[in-house]
N, C-alpha and C positions, 0 to 999 in steps of 0.2 A: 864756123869757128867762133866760140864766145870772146866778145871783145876782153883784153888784159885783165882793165882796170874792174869789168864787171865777173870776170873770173877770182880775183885775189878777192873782191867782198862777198864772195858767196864761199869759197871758202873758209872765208874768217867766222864768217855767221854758220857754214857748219860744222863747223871747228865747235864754237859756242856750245851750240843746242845741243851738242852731242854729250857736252861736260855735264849743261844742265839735266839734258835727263839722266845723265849717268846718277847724277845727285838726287835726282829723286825717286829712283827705282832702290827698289829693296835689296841689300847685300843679299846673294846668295848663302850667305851662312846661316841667315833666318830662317825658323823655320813661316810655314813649308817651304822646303827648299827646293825642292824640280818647280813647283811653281813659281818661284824667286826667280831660277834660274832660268825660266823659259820665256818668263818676262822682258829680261835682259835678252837673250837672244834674239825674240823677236823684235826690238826696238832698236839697238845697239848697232852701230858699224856696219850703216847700208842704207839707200832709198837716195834720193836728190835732195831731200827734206826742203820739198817748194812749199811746201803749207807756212811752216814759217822762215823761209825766204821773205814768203809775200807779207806774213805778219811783221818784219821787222824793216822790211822798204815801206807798208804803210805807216808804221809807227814811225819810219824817218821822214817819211811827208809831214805828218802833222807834228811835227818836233819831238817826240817820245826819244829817249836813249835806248840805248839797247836794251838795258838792265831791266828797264818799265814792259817790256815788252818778251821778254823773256818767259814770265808764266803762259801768255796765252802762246805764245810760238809755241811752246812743250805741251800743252793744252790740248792745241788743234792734233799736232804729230802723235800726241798719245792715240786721240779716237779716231786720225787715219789709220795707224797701225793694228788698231783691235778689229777697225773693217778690214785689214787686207787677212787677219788671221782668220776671221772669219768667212771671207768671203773663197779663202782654199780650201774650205773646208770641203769633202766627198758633196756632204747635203747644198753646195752651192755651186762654185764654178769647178771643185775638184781637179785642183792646181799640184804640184809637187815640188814646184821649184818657186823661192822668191827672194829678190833682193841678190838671186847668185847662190843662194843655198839653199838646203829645204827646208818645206815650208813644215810648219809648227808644229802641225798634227803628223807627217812623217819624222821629224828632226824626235816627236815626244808620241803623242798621241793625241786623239780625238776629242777624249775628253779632258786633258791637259788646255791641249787648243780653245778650247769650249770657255775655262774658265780663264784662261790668259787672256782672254777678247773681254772677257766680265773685268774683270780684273781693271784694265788699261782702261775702261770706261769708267769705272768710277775716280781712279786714280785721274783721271783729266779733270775733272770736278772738284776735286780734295784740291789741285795743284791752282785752284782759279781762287777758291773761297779761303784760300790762306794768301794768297800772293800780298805782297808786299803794295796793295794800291787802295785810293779811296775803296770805300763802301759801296758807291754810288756806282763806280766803274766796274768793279767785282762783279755787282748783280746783272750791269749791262753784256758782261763778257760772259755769264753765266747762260744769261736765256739765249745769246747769240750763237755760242756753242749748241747748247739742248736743242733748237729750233733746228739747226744745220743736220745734227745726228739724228734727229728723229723720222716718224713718220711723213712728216712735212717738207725731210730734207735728203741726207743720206738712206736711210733705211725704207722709204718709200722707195726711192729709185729701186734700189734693190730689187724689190717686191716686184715691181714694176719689170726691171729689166727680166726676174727669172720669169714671170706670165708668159715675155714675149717671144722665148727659145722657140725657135724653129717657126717662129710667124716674119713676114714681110711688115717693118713698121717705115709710114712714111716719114719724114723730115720732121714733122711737126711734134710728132710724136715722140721718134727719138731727142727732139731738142727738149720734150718736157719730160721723158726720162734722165738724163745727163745731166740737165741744168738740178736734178736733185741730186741723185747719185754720188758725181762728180764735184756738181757746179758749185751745191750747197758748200761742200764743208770750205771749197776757194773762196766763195765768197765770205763766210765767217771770218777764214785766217785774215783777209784781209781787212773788214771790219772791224775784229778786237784790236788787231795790231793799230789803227788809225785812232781806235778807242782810249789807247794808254796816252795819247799826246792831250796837246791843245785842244779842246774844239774847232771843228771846222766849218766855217761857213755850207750854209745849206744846197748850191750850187756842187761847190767844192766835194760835200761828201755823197749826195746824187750820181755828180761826178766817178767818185769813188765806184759807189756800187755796179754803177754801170760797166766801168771796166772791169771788176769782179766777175761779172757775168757774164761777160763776152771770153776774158780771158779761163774762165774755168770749164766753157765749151769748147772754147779750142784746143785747151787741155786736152780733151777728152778726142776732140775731131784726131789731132796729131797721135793719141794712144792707140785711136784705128789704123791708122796708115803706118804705124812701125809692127804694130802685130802681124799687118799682113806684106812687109817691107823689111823689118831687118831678122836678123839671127838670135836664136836664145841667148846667145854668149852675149852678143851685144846689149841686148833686155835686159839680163837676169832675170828672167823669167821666161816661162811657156811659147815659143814663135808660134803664130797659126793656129793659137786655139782659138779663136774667136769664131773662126772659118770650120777650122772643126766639129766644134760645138751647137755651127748653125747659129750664132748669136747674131741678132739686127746690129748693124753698126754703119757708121758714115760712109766706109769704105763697100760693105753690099749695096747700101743703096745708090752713090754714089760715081762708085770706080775710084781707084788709087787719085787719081789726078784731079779730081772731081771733088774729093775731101780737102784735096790740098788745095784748091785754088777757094773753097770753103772759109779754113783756119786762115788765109790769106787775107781774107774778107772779115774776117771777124777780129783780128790781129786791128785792121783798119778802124775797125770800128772800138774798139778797146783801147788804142791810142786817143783816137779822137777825143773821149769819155775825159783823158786828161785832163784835157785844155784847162778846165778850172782850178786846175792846181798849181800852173805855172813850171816855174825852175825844180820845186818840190816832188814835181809826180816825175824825174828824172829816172830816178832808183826802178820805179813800178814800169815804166816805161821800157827798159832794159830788158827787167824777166818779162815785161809780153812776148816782146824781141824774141826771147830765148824760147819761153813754152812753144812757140811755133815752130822755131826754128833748129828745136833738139835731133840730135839722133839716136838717142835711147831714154 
């Protein structure tokens, strides 16, 4: 059960983001308008929006207001979204259902899909290098994002995860598939949103990363053990296709109990990462609490 007080600020914060991106996405009366529109569909009224959860608890460590932290939250959420449109696509995981409806390319088409993932990527970049912050911070939250999405980050994983369909990968393997995948773009959210505040002592933001990274595998640990644990209905999405699919995940290599006593372990170790933060790493502290500890 999510504690009260960390249930009412996570939905105030996604209450927020939902406004802000509403505000930055293109009225469907524009033209192209099915592309307008599928834009919105795809991003709009659905997901847990943890990317920036985490970007607006780290930007409340390092003293940032919501408002400073705003564009990169929307930022990261855009280029999550454009991987999840593409990543249902036939040519990838060929998914049908997400977020509880279908997914983009049945809801539109293929190549609707194709360019809504174009699309949401650039637009996360337009929404960084106009925001409302120094120069200096812009450029850092610039290449923080590009490094998290690219080859080096998200889209290596990718790459990576599809090579490995239907092969045995061991632990190590899988933790340096995920930690990109996955880990990368958690890690960014969390990084720009620390970005928008004060400077943080060098401990302090080490600190930081390290629970970024521990928390965006257990992310990932806990995504296996509900795939093969709870109901579509529960998900909004796919139950058991992971197993289906034959995809390596925490849970084959592992066993159900095995992943979780894992995420356990790695929750411990993502706390710890705090300590340099003091009374400030509170908020971050909570959502680790929760990624481990979710049931959808």
């Amino acid at each position: 059960m999510v504690p009260a007080e960390l249930a009412a600020w996570m939905q105030q914060c996604q209450a927020r983001i939902e406004v802000v991106l509403d505000g930055l996405l293109t009225p469907t009366a524009a033209q192209p308008a099915l592309l307008h529109e599928a834009m919105r569909y795809a991003v709009l009224g659905g997901g847990k929006r943890m990317r920036p959860l985490l970007a607006y608890a780290a930007g409340e460590a390092a003293g940032a207001a919501a408002g400073q932290v705003d564009a990169p939250a929307a930022a990261v959420e855009l280029i999550h979204v454009y991987s999840l449109v593409h990543d249902d696509l036939p040519c990838m995981d060929d998914d049908t259902l997400r977020r509880g409806k279908p997914t983009v390319h049945v809801r539109y088409d293929e190549p609707t899909a194709l360019l809504v993932g174009d699309a949401l990527q650039s637009l996360a970049f337009q929404v960084l290098v106009q925001a409302r912050l120094d120069a200096g911070v812009r450029v850092d939250l610039v290449e923080h994002l590009a490094v998290a999405a690219g080859s080096r980050g998200m889209a290596g994983g990718q790459a990576v995860d599809l090579a490995a369909q239907g092969r045995i990968l061991d632990l190590t393997e899988l933790e340096f598939m995920h930690s990109h995948k996955t880990g990368a773009l958690i890690r960014a959210a969390v990084l720009m949103g620390a970005r928008c505040g004060a400077p943080l002592a060098p401990e302090a933001l080490r600190g930081l990363d390290r629970f970024a990274a521990f928390a965006g595998l257990a992310f990932q640990v806990v995504d296996d053990v509900l795939d093969a644990t709870a109901s579509t209905a529960t998900l909004g999405k796919t139950a058991g296709k992971d197993a289906d699919d034959s995809k390596p995940t925490y849970v084959s290599v592992l066993g159900v109990e095995g992943a979780r006593r894992l995420a356990a372990g790695m929750l411990d170790e993502a706390l710890g990462a705090l300590a340099p933060l003091g009374d400030t790493g509170g908020r971050l502290a909570t959502l680790g609490r929760y990624i481990v500890n979710r049931e959808f």
